[in-house]
N, C-alpha and C positions, 0 to 999 in steps of 0.2 A: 566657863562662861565665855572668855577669850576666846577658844576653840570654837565655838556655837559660832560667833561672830564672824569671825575669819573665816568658816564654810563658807556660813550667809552673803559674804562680800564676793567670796569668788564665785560662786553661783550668780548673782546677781550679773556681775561682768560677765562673764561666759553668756548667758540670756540674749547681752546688749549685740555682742559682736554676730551672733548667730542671728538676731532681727537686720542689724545693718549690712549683711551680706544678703538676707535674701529680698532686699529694697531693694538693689543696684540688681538685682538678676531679671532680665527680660521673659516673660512667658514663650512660650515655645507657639503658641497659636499668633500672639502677634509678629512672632517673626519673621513666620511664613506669611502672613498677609503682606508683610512689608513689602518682603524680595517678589510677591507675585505684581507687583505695582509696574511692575518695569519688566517691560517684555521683548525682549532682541527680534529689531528686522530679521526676516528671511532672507537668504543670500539675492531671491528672486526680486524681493521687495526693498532690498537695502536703502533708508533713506540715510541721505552724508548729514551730519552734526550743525548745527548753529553756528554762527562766528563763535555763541557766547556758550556755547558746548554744552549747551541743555538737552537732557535725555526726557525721548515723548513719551506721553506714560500712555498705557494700552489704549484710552479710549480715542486720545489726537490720535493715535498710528491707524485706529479703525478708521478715523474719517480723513487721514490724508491718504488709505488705501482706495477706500470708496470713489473721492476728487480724482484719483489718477485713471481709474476705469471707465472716467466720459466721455462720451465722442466730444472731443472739439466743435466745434460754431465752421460753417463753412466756411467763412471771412478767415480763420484760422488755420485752413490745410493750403499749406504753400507746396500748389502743382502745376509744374508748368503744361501748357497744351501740349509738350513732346512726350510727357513721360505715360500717357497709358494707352494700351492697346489691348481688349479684351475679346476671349475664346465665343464664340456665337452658341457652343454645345451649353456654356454653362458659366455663370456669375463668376468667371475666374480671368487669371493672366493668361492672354494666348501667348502664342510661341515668336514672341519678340525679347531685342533686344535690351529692352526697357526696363526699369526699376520702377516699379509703381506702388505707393505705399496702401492702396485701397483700393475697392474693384466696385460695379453696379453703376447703379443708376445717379445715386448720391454724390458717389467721386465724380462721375460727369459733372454734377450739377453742380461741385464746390469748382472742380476745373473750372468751370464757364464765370463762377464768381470772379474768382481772384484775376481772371486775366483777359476778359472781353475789353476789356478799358485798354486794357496793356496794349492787343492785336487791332486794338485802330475801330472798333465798333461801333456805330454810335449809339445805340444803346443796345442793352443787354439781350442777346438771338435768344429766338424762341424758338427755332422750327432747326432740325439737323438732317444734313445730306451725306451720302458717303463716294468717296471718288474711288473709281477703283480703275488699277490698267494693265492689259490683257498683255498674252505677247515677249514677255521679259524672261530671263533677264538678256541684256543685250551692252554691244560696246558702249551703248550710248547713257546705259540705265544710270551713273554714277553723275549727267549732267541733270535729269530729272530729279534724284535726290537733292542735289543741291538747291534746287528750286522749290522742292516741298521742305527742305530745313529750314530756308530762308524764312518762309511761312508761318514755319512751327505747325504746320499740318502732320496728320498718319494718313495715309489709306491702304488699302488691298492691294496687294501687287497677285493677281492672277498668272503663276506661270508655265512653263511646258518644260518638262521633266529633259531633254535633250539640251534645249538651254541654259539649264542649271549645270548640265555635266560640261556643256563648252562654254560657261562664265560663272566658275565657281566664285571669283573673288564679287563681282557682281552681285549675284543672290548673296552672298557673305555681307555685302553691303546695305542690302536693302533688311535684312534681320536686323544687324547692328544699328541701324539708325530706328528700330522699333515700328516699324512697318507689317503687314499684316501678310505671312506669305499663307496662298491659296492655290489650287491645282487648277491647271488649266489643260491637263493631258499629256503624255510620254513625248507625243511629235505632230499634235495641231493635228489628230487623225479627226475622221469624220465614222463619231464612233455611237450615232441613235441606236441602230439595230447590228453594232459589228458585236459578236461574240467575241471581239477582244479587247472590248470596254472594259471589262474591270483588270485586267493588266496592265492596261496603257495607265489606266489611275492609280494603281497601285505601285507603278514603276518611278509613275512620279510623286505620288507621296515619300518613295524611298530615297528619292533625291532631295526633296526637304524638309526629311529627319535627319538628314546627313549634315545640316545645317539649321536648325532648329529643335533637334532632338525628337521632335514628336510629330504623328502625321497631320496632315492638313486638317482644320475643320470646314472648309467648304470647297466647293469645286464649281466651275462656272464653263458648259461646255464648248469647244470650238464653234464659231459661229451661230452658236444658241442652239445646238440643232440635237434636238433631245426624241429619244426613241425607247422601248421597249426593255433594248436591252443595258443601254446606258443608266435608264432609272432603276432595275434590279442593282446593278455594279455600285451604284450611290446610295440603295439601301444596304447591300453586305459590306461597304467598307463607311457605312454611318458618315457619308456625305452629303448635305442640302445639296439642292444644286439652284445659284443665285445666278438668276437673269438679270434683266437690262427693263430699267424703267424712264432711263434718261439717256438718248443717244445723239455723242457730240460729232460723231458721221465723220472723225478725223481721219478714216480711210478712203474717204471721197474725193481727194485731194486739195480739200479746204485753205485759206490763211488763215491765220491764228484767229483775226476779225471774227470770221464765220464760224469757226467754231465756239469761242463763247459767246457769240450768238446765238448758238443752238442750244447750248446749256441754258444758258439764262432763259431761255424760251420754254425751256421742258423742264427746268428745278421743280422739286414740292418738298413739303416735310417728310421725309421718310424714305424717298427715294433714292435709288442707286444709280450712277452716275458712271456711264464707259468710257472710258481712255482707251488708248493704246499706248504702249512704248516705241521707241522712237523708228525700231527696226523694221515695222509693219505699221505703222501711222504715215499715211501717203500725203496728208495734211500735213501745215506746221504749227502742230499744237507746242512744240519746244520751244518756240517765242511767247507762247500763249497761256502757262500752266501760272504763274504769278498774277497774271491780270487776271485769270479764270477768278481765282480764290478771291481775290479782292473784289470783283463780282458777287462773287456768293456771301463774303462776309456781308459787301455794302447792301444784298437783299434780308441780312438777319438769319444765315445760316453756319450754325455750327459744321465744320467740318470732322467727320469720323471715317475711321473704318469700317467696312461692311459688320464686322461680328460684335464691333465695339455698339454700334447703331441698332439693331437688333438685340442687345440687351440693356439697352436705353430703351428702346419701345417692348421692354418685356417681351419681348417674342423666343418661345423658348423653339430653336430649328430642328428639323426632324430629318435623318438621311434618309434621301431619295424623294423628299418635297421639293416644289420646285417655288423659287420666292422672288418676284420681281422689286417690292418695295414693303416697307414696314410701317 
């Protein structure tokens, strides 16, 4: 009877410990829900930890990924009017110096937000001109720069392939400070109907890839004088060719006076606007390029580059069309 009892007891104990061990034991299905709760950044998406070093459980990390893929508020992209200058072929960076963190029509119009106030406006421009000038690069081209930095202006610098090879640091200049370089022919030939249009443009496109890396995307011909065979050479080398809708006659022999006089007279929205550099400018527009601009701000125009302005007005260029204004 003793015996019978003493089984019964240890059996009984033995029962107890085998229930209390598998109390304290976690199922296998919760403890893979647990560990899926908590999901590691991607190196891509790494967010840094809390002060209080709280880990985000999967469904915060989806909506602080979601938050970080929205365009900003315009009021919100901090760009200055130096830093963009855009390709005429296509919604992209042309071949400037510039760091530009967004490209189109948008970035223009957040530009114009953040800094119409800043550049002296009085109120916010509606209508955009582009300055562009023939002729460079030349000794003089680094005192024009300084008068378009002053500004915070870009425009086209229209050049001639001989002058980039006798003022490398020049053209070098006018890249670096995010400027729009453009072909204006090998050597200022008179090339409507010469059969050696597309070499003369091709000689100097190869002078500002040498400084740019890529070939020009427009061409503007010497003395506007466009012909047969010049417009095939602008269709095979995918060149517009951008005329003249605003002429400031600074090789008439003008004062500065008269010449933004004749701008101011001839401005519109959309139009393009001829300079010269200082070496064939028989005018003195080099006392005159600061007062110009402030002109054209105090009428409510934006100032752009020819290729940048043409993708502001969606105009998408075609080589071998010829384009006076947008």
């Amino acid at each position: 009877m003793q015996v019978i009892f003493l089984v019964s007891l240890f059996l009984f104990f033995s029962c107890s410990v085998e229930e209390s061990k598998d109390s304290n034991t976690i199922p296998s299905s919760a403890s893979e829900s647990s560990s899926s709760s908590e999901i590691p950044p991607s190196s891509s998406s790494e967010i840094p930890p809390s002060s209080s070093s709280e880990k985000l459980s999967s469904s915060s990390s989806e909506k602080m990924s979601s938050s970080s893929n929205e365009k900003p508020s315009s009021s919100s992209i901090q760009i200055s009017s130096s830093s963009s200058v855009f390709s005429s072929s296509s919604v992209a960076a042309s071949s400037s110096g510039s760091d530009i963190s967004c490209i189109g029509k948008a970035c223009i119009d957040a530009e114009i937000e953040v800094n119409w106030e800043r550049l002296g406006y009085s109120s916010k421009p509606t209508k955009v001109i582009a300055l562009s000038f023939d002729d460079g690069p030349c000794s003089q081209t680094q005192s024009l720069l300084t008068a378009l930095k002053n500004k915070e202006v870009k425009t086209t610098f229209f050049l001639i392939g001989q002058n980039i090879r006798n003022n490398q640091a020049a053209a070098q200049a006018i890249y670096t400070d995010g400027h729009e370089l453009a072909n204006h022919s090998d050597g200022y030939d008179n090339l409507g109907s010469s059969a050696n249009a597309e070499s003369s443009l091709q000689n100097c496109n190869n002078e500002i890839k040498k400084i740019t890396g890529e070939n020009a995307t427009l061409f503007r011909a010497p003395s506007v004088n466009y012909g047969t065979q010049l417009t095939q050479a602008c269709t095979n080398l995918n060149l517009p060719l951008i005329d003249v809708s605003c002429w400031s006659n600074d090789y008439n022999g003008l004062n500065s006076t008269q010449i933004r006089n004749n701008v101011k007279a001839c401005a519109g929205d959309g139009k393009i606007v001829n300079l010269h550099e200082f070496n064939t400018a028989t005018g003195n527009n080099a006392a005159g390029i600061e007062g110009l601009i402030d002109d054209l701000r105090s009428a409510g125009y934006w100032i752009l580059p020819v290729g940048e302005m043409a993708v502001y007005k969606g105009k998408t260029l075609v080589g071998g069309q010829q384009y006076s204004s947008f």
